[in-house]
C-alpha positions as CSV (number, residue, x, y, z in Angstrom):
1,X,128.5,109.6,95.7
2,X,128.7,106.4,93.9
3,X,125.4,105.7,95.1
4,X,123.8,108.7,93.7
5,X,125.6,108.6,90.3
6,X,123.9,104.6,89.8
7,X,120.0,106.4,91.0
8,X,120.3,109.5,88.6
9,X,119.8,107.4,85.3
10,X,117.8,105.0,86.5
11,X,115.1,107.7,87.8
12,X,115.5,109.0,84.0
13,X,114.4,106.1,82.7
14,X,111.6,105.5,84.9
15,X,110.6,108.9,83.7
16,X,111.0,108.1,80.1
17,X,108.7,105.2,81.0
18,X,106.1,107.0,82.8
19,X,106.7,106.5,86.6
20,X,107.2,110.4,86.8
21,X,105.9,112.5,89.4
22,X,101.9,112.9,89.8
23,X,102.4,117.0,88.9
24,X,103.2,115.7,85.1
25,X,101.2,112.7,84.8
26,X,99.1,114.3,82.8
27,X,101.2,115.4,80.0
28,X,104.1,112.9,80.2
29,X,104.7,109.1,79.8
30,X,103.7,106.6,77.2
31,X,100.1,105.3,76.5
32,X,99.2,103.6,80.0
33,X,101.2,105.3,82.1
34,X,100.4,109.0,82.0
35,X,98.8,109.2,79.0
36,X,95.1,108.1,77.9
37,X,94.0,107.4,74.3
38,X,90.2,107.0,74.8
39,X,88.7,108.5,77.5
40,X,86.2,107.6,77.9
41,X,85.5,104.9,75.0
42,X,82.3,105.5,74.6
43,X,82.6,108.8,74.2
44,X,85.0,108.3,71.0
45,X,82.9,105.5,69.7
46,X,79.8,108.0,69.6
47,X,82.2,110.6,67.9
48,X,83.7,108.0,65.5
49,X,80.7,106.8,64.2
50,X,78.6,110.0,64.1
51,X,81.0,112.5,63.0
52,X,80.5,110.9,59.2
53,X,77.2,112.1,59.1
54,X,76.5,115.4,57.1
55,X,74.5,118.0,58.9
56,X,72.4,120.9,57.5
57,X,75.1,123.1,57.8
58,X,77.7,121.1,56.0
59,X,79.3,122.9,53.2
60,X,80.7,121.1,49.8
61,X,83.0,121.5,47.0
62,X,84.2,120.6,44.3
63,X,87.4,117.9,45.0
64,X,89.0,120.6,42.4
65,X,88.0,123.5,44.0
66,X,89.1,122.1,47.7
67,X,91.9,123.9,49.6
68,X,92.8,121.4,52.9
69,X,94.9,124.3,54.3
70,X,93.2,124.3,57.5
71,X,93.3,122.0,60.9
72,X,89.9,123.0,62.3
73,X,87.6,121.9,59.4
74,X,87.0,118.3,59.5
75,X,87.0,116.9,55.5
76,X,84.8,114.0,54.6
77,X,84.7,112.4,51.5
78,X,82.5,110.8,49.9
79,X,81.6,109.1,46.3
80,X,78.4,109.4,45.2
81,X,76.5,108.7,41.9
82,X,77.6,112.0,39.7
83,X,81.4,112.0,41.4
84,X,83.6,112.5,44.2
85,X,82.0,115.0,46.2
86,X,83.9,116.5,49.6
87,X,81.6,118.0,52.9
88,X,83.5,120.0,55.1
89,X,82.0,120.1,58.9
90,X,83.3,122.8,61.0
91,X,83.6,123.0,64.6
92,X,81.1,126.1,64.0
93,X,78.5,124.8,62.3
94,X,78.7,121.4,65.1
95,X,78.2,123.8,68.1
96,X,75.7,125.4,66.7
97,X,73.5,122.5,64.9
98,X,70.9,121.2,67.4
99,X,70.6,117.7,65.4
100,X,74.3,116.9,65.5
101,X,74.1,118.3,69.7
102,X,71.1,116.0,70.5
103,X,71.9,113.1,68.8
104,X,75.5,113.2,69.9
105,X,74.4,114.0,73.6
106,X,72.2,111.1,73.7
107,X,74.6,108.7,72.5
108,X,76.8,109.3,75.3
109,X,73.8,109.4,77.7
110,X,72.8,106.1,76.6
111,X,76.0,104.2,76.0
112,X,78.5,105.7,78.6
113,X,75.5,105.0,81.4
114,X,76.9,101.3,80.3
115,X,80.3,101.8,80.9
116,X,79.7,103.1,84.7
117,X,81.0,106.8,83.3
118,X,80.2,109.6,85.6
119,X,78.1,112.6,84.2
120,X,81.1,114.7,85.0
121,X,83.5,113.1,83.0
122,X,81.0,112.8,80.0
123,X,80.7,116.5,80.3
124,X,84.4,117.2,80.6
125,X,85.2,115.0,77.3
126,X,82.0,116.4,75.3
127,X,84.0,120.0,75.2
128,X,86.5,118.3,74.2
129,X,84.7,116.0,71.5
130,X,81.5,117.9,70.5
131,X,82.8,120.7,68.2
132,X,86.9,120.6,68.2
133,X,87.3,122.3,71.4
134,X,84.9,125.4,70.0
135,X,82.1,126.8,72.5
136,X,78.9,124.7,72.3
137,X,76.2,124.2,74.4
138,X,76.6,122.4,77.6
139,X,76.1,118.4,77.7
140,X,73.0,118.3,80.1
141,X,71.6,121.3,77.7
142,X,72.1,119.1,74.8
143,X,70.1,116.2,76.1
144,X,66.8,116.0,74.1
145,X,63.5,116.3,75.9
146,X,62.6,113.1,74.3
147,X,64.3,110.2,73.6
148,X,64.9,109.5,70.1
149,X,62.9,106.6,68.5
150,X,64.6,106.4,64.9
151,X,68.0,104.5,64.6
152,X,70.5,105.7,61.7
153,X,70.5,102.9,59.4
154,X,74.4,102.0,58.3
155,X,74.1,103.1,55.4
156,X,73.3,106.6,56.2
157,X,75.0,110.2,55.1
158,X,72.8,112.9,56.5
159,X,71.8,113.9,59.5
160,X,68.6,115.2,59.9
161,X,66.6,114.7,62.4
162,X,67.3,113.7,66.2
163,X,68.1,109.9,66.3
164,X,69.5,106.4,67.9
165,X,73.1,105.9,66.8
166,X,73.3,103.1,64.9
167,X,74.2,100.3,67.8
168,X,76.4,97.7,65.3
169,X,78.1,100.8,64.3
170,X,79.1,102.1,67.5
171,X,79.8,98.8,69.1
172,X,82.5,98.3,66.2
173,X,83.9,101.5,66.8
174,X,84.0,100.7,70.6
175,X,85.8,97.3,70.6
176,X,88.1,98.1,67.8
177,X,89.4,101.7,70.4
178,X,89.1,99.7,73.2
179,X,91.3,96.8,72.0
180,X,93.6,99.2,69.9
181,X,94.1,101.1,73.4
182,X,94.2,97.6,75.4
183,X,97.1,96.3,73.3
184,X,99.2,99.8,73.2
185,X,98.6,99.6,76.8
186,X,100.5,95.5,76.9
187,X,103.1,97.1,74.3
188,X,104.5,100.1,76.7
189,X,103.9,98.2,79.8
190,X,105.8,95.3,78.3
191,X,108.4,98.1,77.3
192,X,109.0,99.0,80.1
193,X,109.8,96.1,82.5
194,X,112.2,95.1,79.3
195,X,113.9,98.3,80.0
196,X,114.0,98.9,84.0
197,X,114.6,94.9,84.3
198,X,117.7,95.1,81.9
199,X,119.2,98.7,83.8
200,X,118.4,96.5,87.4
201,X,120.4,93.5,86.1
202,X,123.3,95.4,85.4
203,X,123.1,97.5,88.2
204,X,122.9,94.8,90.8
205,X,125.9,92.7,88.4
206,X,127.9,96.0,88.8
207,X,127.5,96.4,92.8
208,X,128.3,92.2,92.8
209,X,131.2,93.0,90.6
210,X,132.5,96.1,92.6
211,X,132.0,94.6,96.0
212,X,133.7,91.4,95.2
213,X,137.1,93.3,94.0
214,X,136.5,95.4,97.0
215,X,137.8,94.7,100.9
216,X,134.4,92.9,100.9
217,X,135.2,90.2,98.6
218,X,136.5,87.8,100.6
219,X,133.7,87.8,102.7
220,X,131.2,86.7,99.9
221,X,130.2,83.3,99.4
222,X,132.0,81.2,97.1
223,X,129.0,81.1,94.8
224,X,128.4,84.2,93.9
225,X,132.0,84.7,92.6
226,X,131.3,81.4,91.0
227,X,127.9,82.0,89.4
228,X,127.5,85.6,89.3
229,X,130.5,88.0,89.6
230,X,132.7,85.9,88.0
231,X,131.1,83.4,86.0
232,X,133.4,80.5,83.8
233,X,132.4,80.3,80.1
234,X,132.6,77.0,79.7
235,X,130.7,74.6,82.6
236,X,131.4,76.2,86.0
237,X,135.3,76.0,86.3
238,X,138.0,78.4,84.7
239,X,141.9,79.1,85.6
240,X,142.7,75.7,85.6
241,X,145.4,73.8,82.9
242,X,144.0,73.1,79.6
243,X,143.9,69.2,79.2
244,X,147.4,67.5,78.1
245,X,149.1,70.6,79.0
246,X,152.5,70.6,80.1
């Protein structure tokens, strides 16, 4: 019974942490352990640095005129010569433009081939990425016939044409998630053994404390009462007079 009542929290907190059972990986845990920012990174670099772009379809507004009362319309803004000027992309008009499909499909093509990223995985994360989770066209569909000769310059705001991502661009956006990811990775990791190491110290100082007021306590070495259980305050000696006592 005692046994069982010291487990129970602990396998909480190893929960808490992540180290839950493989059915819930998926959905539970902290960033490294269950749960994945970026995968892959090259998809979100190519989605990060092309999703700027306006496309054909793009609608605008006036910044006075703009209601943001929706979570499926992405807002860009913009300042241009004559103002502030606001496009708004929607998942629809992404699915459905073969610019932003080709130029996004070849990106991953291209740059995920790098990262030693299987096709299915590219596919599973492009309906994800490509239009918010709306119905598009598949991945392999999207792949242009031929490849793009034009890179975006870095400058660019429209869309227009199939083209290169621009390669500084997306190698920015790659190292900046891959080290954002790397280091929430260290933090939660480093979370973690803080937390199970400081519940396994006091467990294993509780057992040492119980056994050695137990039947089993005389049976311990000397030392562990000395240095562990029972530890003096002051250098390694207590219950003994106080100097010049009486």
């Amino acid at each position: 019974m005692r046994a069982a009542i010291l487990i129970n929290p602990l396998f909480s907190i190893l929960q808490i942490c992540g180290a839950s059972p493989p059915s819930s990986a998926l959905k539970h845990g902290t960033i490294g352990m269950g749960i994945t920012m970026y995968k892959p990174v090259c998809a979100y670099a190519c989605s990060n640095t092309l999703s700027g772009l306006y496309l054909k379809c793009t609608t605008f507004d006036d910044m006075e005129d703009l209601h943001m009362d929706g979570t499926d319309m992405k807002v860009k803004k913009r300042m241009d010569m004559g103002g502030e000027a606001a496009g708004t992309t929607s998942p629809g008009c992404r699915a459905t433009d073969t610019v932003w499909l080709q130029t996004f499909a070849y990106c991953l093509k291209a740059n995920c081939a790098v990262d030693n990223i299987k096709e299915s995985d590219i596919e599973d994360v492009w309906q994800v990425l490509v239009a918010d989770g709306e119905i598009a066209p598949s991945y392999r569909s999207s792949i242009p016939a031929n490849t793009p000769t034009q890179e975006l310059e870095s400058d660019d705001m429209w869309l227009n044409t199939t083209a290169l991502v621009n390669h500084k661009a997306y190698w920015n956006d790659h190292q900046t998630l891959y080290e954002f990811e790397f280091q929430e990775k260290t933090h939660s990791l480093l979370s973690a053994i803080t937390l199970v190491g400081t519940v396994v110290i006091f467990l294993l100082l509780g057992g040492f404390g119980y056994l050695a007021t137990s039947k089993f306590g005389s049976s311990m070495p000397n030392w562990v009462s000395q240095y562990i259980t029972l530890p003096a305050l002051i250098s390694t000696r207590h219950q003994v007079p106080l100097p010049y006592s009486k």
